[in-house]
C-alpha positions in Angstrom: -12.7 20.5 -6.5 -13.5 16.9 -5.7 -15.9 16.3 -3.0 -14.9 12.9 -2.4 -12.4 10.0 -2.8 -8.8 10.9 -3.2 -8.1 14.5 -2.9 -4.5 14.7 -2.9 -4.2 15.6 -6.8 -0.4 13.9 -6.5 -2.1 10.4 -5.6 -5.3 10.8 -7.7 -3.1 11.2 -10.7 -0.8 8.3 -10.1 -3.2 6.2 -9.3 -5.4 6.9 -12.4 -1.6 6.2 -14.3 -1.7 2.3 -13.0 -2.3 -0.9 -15.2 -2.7 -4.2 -14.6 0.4 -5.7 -12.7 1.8 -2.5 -11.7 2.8 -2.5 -8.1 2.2 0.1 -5.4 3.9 0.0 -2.3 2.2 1.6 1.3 4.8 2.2 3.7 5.3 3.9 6.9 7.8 6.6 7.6 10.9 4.3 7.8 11.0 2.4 4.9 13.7 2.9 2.6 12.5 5.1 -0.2 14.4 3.1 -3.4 15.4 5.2 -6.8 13.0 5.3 -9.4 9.2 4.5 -8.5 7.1 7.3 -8.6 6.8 8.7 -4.6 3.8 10.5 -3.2 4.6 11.2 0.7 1.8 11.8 2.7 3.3 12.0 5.8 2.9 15.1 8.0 3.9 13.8 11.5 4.5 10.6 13.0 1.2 8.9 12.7 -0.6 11.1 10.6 -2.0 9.9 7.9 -1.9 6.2 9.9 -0.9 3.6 7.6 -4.8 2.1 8.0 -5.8 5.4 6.5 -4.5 5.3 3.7 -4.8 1.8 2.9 -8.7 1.9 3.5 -8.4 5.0 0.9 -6.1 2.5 -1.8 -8.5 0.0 -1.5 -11.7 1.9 -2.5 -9.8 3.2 -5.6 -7.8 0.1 -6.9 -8.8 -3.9 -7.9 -5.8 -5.2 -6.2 -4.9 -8.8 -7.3 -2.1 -9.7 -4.7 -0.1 -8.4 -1.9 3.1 -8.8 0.1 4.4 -7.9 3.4 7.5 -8.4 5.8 6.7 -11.4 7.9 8.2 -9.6 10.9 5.2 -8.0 10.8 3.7 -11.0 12.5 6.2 -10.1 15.3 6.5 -6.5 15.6 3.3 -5.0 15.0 0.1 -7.4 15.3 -2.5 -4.8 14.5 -1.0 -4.3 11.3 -1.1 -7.9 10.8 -4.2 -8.4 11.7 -5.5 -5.5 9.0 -3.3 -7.3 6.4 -4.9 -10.2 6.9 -8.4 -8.9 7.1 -7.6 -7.1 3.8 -5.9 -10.0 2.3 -6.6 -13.6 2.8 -3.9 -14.8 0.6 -1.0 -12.3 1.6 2.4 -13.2 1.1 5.4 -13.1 3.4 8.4 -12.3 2.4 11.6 -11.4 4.6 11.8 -7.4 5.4 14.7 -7.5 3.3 13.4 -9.1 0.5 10.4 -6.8 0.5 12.8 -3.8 0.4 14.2 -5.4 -2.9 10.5 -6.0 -4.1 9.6 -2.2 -4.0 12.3 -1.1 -6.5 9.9 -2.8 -9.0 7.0 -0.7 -7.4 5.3 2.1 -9.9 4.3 3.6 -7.3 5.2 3.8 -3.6 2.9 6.0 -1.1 4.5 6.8 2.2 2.4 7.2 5.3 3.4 8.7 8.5 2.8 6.2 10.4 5.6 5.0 13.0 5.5 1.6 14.2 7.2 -0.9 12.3 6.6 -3.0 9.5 3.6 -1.0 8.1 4.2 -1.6 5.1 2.5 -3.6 2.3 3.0 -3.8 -1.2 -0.2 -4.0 -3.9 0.1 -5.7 -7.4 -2.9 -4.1 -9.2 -5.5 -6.1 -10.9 -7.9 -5.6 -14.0 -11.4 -4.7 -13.5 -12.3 -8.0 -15.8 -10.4 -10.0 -13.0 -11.5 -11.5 -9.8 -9.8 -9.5 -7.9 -8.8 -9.9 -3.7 -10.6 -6.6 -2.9 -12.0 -4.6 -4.7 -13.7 -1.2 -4.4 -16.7 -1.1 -1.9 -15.4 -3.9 0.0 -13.0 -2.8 1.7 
């Protein structure tokens, strides 16, 4: 059994499945779970795992080139936009709505239990041979 990193055996594997471009989508409990993308649910109550949980987890396994969030998030949840923003200088806005169309293209979406809204993000992996936006350790 792993000691450390990801220990869910669901998300280890998907995430070892991802190339360059792919997208993976963080969301919390309420976002609309579209047909197709590959789905690991981590939520076990509201809250638990919080959406900065799992995102600090994402971000010590992935190079991660780009991201995109609801611009309500600006609005409706500030702490969540403030982690965005810590995470990713260069994030993109997009209307909820549109975002919700964006994750149909997502390989991989990875729901959170977390509650408030807008926690939601969604990742376009990079190569390691790339200058990425975060990489692992500096996060």
């Amino acid at each position: 059994m792993k000691k450390a990193g990801i220990l869910n055996r669901h998300l280890a594997g998907a995430l070892a499945e991802l190339g360059h471009g792919d997208g993976v989508l963080v969301c919390d409990a309420g976002m609309p779970i579209p047909d197709g993308p590959r789905v690991v649910d981590l939520a076990f109550r509201a809250g638990v795992p919080a959406f900065a949980e799992v995102l600090d987890g994402l971000l010590a396994e992935l190079v991660v080139e780009g991201a995109t969030a609801a611009r309500e998030v600006r609005e409706a949840n500030a702490e969540c936009a403030a982690l965005l923003d810590g995470h990713f200088p260069a994030l993109e806005l997009v209307p909820h709505e549109r975002l919700k169309e964006l994750s149909a293209s997502a390989r991989l979406i990875v729901r959170t239990g977390e509650a408030r809204p807008y926690a939601n993000v969604l990742l376009r992996c990079g190569s390691s041979s790339e200058t990425p936006l975060v990489s692992a350790g500096e996060v």
